[in-house]
C-alpha positions in Angstrom: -16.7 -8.8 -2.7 -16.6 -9.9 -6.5 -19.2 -8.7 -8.5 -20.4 -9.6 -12.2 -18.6 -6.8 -13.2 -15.4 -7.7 -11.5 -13.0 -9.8 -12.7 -14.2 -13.3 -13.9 -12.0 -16.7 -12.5 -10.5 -17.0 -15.5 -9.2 -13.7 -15.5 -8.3 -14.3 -12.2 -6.6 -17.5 -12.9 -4.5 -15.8 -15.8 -3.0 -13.3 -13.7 -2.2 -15.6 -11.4 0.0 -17.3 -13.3 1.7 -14.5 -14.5 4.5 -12.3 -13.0 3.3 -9.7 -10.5 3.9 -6.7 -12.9 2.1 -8.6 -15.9 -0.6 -9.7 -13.5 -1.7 -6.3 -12.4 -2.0 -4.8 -15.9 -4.2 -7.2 -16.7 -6.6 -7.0 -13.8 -6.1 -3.3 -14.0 -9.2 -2.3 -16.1 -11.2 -4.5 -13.4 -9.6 -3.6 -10.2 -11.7 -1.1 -8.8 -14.5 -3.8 -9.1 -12.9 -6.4 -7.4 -11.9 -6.9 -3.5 -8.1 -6.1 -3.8 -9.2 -2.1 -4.0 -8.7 -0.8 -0.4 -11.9 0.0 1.1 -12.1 3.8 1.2 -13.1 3.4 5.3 -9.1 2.9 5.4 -8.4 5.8 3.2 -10.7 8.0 5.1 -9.2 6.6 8.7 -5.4 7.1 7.7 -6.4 10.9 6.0 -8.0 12.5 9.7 -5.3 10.6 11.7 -2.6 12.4 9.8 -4.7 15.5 8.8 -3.2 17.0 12.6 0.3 15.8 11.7 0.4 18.0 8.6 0.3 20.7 6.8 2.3 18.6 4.1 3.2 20.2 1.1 4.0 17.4 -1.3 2.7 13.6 -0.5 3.8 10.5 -2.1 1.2 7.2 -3.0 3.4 4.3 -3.1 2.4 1.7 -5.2 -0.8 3.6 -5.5 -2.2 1.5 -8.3 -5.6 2.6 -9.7 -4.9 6.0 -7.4 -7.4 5.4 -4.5 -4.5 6.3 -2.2 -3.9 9.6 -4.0 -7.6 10.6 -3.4 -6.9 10.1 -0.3 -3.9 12.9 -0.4 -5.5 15.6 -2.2 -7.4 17.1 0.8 -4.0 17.1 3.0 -1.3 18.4 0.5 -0.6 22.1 -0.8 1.4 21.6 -3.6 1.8 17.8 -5.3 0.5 14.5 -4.9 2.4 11.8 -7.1 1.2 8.1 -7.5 4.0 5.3 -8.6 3.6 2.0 -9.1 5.6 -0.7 -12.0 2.2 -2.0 -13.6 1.3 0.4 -16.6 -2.1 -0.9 -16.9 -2.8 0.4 -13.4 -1.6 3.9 -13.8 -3.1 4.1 -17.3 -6.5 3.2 -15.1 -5.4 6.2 -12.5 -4.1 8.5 -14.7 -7.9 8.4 -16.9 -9.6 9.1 -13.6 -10.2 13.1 -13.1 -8.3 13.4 -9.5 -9.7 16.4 -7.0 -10.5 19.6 -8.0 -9.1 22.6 -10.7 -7.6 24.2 -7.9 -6.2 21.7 -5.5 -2.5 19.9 -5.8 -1.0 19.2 -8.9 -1.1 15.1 -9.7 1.2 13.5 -11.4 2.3 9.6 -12.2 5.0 7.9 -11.9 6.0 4.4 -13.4 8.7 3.0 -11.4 10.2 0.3 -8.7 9.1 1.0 -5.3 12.4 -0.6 -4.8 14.5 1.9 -6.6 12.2 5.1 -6.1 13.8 7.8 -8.1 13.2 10.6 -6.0 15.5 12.8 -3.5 13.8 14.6 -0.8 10.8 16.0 -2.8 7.7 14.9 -0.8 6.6 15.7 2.9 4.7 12.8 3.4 4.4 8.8 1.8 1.6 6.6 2.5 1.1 3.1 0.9 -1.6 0.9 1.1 -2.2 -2.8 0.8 0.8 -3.3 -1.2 3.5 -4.8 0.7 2.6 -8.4 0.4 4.5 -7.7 -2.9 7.9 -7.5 -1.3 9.4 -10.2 0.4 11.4 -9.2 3.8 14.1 -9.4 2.1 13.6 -6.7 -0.1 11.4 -4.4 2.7 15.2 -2.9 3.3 15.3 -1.2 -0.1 12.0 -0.4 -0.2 12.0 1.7 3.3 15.3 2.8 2.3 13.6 4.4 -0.7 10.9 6.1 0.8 13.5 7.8 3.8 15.4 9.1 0.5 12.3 10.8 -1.0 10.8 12.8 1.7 12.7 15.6 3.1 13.9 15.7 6.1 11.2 15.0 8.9 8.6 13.8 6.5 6.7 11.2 7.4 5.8 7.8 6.0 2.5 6.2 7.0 0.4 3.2 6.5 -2.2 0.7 8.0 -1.4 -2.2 9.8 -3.9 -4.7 11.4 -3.4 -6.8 14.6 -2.8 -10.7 13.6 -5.3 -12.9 13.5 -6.3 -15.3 16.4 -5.9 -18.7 15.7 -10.0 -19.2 16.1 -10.7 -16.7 13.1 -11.3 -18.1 9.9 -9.0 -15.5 8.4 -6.1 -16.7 10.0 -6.5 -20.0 8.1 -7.5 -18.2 5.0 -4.3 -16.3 4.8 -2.2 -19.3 5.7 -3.6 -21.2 3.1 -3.4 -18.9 0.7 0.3 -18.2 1.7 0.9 -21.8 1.4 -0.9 -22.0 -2.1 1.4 -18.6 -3.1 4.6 -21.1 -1.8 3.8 -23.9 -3.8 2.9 -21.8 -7.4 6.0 -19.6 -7.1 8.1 -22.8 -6.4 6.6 -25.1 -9.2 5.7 -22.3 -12.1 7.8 -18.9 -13.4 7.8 -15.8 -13.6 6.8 -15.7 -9.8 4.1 -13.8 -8.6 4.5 -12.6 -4.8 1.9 -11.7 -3.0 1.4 -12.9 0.7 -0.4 -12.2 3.7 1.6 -13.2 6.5 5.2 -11.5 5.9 4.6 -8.3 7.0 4.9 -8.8 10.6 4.9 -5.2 12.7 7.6 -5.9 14.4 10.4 -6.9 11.8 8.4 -3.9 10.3 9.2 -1.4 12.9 12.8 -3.0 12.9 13.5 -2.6 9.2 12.2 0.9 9.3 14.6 2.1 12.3 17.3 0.7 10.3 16.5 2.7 7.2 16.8 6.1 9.5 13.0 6.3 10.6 11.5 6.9 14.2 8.6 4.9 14.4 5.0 5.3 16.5 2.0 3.8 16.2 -1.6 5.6 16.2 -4.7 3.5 16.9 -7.6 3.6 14.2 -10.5 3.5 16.4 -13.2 3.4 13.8 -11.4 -0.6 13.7 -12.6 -1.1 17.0 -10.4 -2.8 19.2 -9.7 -6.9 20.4 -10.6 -8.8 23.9 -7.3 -7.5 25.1 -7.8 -4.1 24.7 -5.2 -3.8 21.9 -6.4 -2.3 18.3 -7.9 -3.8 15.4 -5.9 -1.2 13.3 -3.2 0.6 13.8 -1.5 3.7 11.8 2.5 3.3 11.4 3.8 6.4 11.4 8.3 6.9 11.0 9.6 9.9 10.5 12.7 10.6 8.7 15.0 11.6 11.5 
């Protein structure tokens, strides 16, 4: 929830009409306070359902922002844990925060393009989290294509997904209204900013990452609980690079 320490509306308003990257250096000394942090119940949920899947030498946060996601890493990574992300102010925020102990992994951070990753078969293991409402589908190609390029061969990329939202639950109009809101700025005022809840559909997911060179299954987060049907809330994507 926002708190009085949190970013204020006119902060929020500000970086809403400015472009992504611009956007999230200015919230960046704030966003830890606000409701865009993911919750660390997530972190925690993703870390012991891949903790069994590892050891992992070297693990990769992308678009890790403030660096919650690289917490996250330290307990299941030997070596290296490296955050990137394209907003400065974010990784100045991450890079100011003290991350796991003297004698864990090695951090490091990274300002780049998730869709133009400069890495070649350095990590073990990628994660991202709440992030890829930033890329339109269009672009989800280059991005997955990225990742496949960084880890070695068989590492594994991993993140949350939820289950849609029934057409009852408030959320699912939230998110289309806020979609539609996110249409309607981007198409009337520039530089854009992209962010949207509804594009990131797990199957055109699962079909973008087979075509970048990944073999995809899916892991239930049971801590989620599950829907009427049986199905889960939450699920873990995990592809391997094949």
């Amino acid at each position: 929830m926002f708190t009085s320490r949190g970013p204020t509306p006119r902060e929020l308003a500000v970086q809403a009409l400015s472009s992504t990257e611009r956007g999230y250096d200015l919230l960046a000394p704030k966003f830890d306070r606000s409701p865009f942090r993911t919750p660390d119940r997530f972190l925690s949920a993703t870390a012991e359902a891949l903790r069994p899947l590892g050891p992992f030498d070297a693990g990769l946060d992308v678009c890790c922002g403030t660096g919650a996601g690289v917490s996250a890493l330290l307990p299941l990574c030997r070596e290296r844990v490296t955050g990137v992300d394209f907003s400065a102010g974010m990784l100045a925020v991450a890079a100011a925060v003290p991350a796991g102990r003297a004698e864990g992994p090695a951090v490091d951070w990274v300002r780049a393009d998730a869709r133009a990753l400069p890495f070649t078969e350095r990590h073990d293991l990628a994660v991202s989290f709440g992030a890829f409402g930033h890329f339109l589908p269009a672009e989800r190609p280059a991005l997955f294509a990225g990742v496949h390029r960084a880890l070695r061969p068989g590492g594994l990329f991993a993140f949350p997904i939820g289950a849609p939202q029934p057409v009852r639950s408030p959320w699912h109009w939230a998110m289309l209204g806020f979609d539609g809101v996110m249409r309607v700025r981007n198409a009337l005022w520039r530089p854009p900013f992209v962010m949207y809840y509804r594009t990131f559909g797990l199957a055109a997911v699962r079909d973008d990452l087979a075509d970048a060179g990944f073999a995809v299954r899916l892991l239930p987060l049971e801590e989620f609980g599950r829907r009427p049907d049986g199905s889960p809330n939450w699920r873990l994507v995990v592809a391997r690079k094949t």
